[in-house]
C-alpha positions in Angstrom: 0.0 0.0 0.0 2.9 2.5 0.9 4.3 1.6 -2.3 0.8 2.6 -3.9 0.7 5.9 -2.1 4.3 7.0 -3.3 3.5 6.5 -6.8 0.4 8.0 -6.8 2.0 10.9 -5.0 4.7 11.1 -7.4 2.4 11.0 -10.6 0.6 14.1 -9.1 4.1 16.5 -8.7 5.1 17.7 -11.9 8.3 17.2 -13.5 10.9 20.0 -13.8 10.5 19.9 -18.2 6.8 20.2 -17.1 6.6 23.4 -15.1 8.4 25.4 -17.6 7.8 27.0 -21.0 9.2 26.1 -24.0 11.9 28.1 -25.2 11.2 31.0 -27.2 12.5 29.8 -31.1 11.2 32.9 -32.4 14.2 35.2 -30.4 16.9 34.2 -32.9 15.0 35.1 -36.1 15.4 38.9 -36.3 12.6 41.3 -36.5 11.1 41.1 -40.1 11.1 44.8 -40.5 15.2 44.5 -39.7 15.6 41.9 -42.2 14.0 43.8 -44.5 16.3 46.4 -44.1 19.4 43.8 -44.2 18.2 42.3 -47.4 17.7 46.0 -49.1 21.4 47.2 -47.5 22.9 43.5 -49.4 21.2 44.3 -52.5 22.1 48.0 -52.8 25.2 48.6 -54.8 28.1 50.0 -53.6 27.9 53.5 -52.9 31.3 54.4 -52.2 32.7 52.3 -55.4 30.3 54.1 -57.6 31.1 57.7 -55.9 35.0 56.6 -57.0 34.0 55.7 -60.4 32.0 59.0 -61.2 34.1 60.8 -59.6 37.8 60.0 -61.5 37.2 61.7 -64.6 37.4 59.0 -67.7 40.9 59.6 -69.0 40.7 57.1 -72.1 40.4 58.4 -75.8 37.0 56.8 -76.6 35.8 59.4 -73.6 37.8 62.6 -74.5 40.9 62.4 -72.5 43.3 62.8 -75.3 42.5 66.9 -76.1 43.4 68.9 -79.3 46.6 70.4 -77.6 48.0 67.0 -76.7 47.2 65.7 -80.2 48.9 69.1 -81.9 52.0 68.6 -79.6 52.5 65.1 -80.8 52.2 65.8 -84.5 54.6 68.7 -84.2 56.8 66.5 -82.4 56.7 64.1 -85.6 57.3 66.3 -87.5 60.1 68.3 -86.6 61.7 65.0 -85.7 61.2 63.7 -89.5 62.4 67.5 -90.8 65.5 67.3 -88.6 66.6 63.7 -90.0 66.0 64.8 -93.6 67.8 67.5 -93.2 70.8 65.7 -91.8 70.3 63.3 -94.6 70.0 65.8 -97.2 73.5 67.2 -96.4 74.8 64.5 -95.3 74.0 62.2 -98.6 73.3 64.7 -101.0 75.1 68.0 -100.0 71.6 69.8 -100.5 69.4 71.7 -97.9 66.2 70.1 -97.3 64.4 73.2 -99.8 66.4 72.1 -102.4 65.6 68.5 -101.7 61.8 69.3 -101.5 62.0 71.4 -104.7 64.1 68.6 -106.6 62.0 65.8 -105.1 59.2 65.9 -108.3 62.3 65.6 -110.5 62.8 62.1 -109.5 59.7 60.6 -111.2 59.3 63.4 -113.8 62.4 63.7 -116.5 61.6 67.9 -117.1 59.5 69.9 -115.4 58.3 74.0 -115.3 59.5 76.4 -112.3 56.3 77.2 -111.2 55.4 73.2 -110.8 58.8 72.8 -109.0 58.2 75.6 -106.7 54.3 75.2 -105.8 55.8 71.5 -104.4 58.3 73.1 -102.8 55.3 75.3 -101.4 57.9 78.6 -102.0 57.5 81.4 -104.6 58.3 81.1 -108.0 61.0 83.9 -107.5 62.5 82.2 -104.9 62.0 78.6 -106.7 64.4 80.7 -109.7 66.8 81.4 -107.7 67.5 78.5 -105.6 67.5 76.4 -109.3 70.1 78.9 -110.4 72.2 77.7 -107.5 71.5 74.3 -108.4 72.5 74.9 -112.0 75.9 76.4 -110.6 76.6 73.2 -108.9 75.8 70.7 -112.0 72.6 69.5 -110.6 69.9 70.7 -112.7 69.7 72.1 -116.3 67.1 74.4 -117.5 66.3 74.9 -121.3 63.3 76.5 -123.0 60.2 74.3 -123.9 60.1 73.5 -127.8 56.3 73.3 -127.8 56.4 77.1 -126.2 59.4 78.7 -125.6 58.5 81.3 -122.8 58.1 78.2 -120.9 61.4 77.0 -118.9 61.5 73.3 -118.3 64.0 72.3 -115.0 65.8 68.4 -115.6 68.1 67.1 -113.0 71.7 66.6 -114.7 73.1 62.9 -114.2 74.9 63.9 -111.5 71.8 65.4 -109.8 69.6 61.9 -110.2 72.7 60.2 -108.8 72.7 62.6 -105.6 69.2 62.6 -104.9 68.3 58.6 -105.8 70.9 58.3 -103.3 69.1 60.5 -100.7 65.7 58.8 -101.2 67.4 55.4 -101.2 69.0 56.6 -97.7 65.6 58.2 -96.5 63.6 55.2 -97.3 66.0 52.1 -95.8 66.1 54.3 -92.6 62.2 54.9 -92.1 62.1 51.2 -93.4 63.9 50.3 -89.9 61.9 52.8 -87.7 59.0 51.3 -89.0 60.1 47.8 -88.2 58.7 48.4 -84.3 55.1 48.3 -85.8 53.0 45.1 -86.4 51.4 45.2 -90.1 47.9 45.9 -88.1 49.6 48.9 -86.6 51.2 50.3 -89.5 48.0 49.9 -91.7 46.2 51.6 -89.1 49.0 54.4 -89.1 49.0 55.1 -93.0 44.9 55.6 -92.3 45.4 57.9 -89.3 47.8 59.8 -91.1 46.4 60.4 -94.0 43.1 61.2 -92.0 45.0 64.0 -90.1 46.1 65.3 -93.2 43.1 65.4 -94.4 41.8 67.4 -91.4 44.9 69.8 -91.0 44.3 70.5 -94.8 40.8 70.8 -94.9 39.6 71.8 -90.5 35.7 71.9 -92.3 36.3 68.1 -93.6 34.8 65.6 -91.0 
């Protein structure tokens, strides 16, 4: 009977899981309205990557970096640097100044030729295109004669000597921009010749587009 009574006594006292409450799950999920705001914050770019990319001005050609100025300096540059080894060439090869190089220079395709074609090459006045071909006279290079089809026309022919001296020169000009070009692939170079004769274009002709 005392055994009876104990566990009847003992089924009526709860156990210690029994008086308590279950755990609250819920206090490790966070509030929805703060995961909302977590989830917005994630998806949100950025903002101090995109403040560093609009603010770093683009310095790339396709967005205007290279300017006019930059542009001018490099094809002065070019040029002086080309003038420069022509003329050292000129004198050097030929014993001419690079004027009377750039006045001769039509001679070497074309057997006689006018003054005033010879000088408007030469971009210099027909006066000045004269005298400089007297000079060249003196020295055996050219020889002028009249024009049998009209003879108030003077035709200008380089003398043997003269075609010697400047085939020379363009041989020496040509093998030497032959190995300058040598640093640039064939895609590069095509693209060059196009850009080149674009800028000419544009220096010629500032309207052209």
């Amino acid at each position: 009977m005392s055994d009876r009574r104990n566990n009847l006594h003992d089924a009526d006292q709860p156990t210690a899981n029994q008086g308590r409450k279950p755990p609250n799950r819920g206090r490790k999920t966070a509030d929805p309205d703060r995961r909302a705001a977590d989830h917005a914050r994630s998806a949100a770019p950025d903002q101090s990557a995109a403040h560093d990319q609009t603010s770093a001005p683009d310095q790339s050609p396709a967005h205007g970096g290279i300017g006019a100025e930059e542009i001018s300096q490099a094809a002065d540059a070019l040029f002086f640097a080309m003038r420069r080894a022509r003329t050292t060439s000129a004198e050097h090869y030929g014993g001419l100044s690079l004027p009377q190089v750039a006045l001769l220079e039509p001679l070497a395709t074309e057997p006689a030729l006018p003054v005033g074609r010879l000088a408007s090459s030469a971009d210099v006045s027909v006066p000045t295109a004269t005298r400089m071909l007297q000079q060249l006279e003196t020295k055996g290079i050219v020889v002028r004669r009249r024009s049998p089809e009209d003879e108030r026309r003077v035709l200008v022919s380089l003398t043997d000597d003269g075609a010697e001296r400047l085939a020379v020169l363009r041989g020496h000009l040509r093998e030497r921009q032959a190995r300058a070009y040598e640093a640039f692939t064939p895609a590069e170079r095509a693209l060059l010749v196009t850009l080149l004769h674009r800028l000419t274009d544009l220096v010629a002709d500032p309207g052209a587009s």
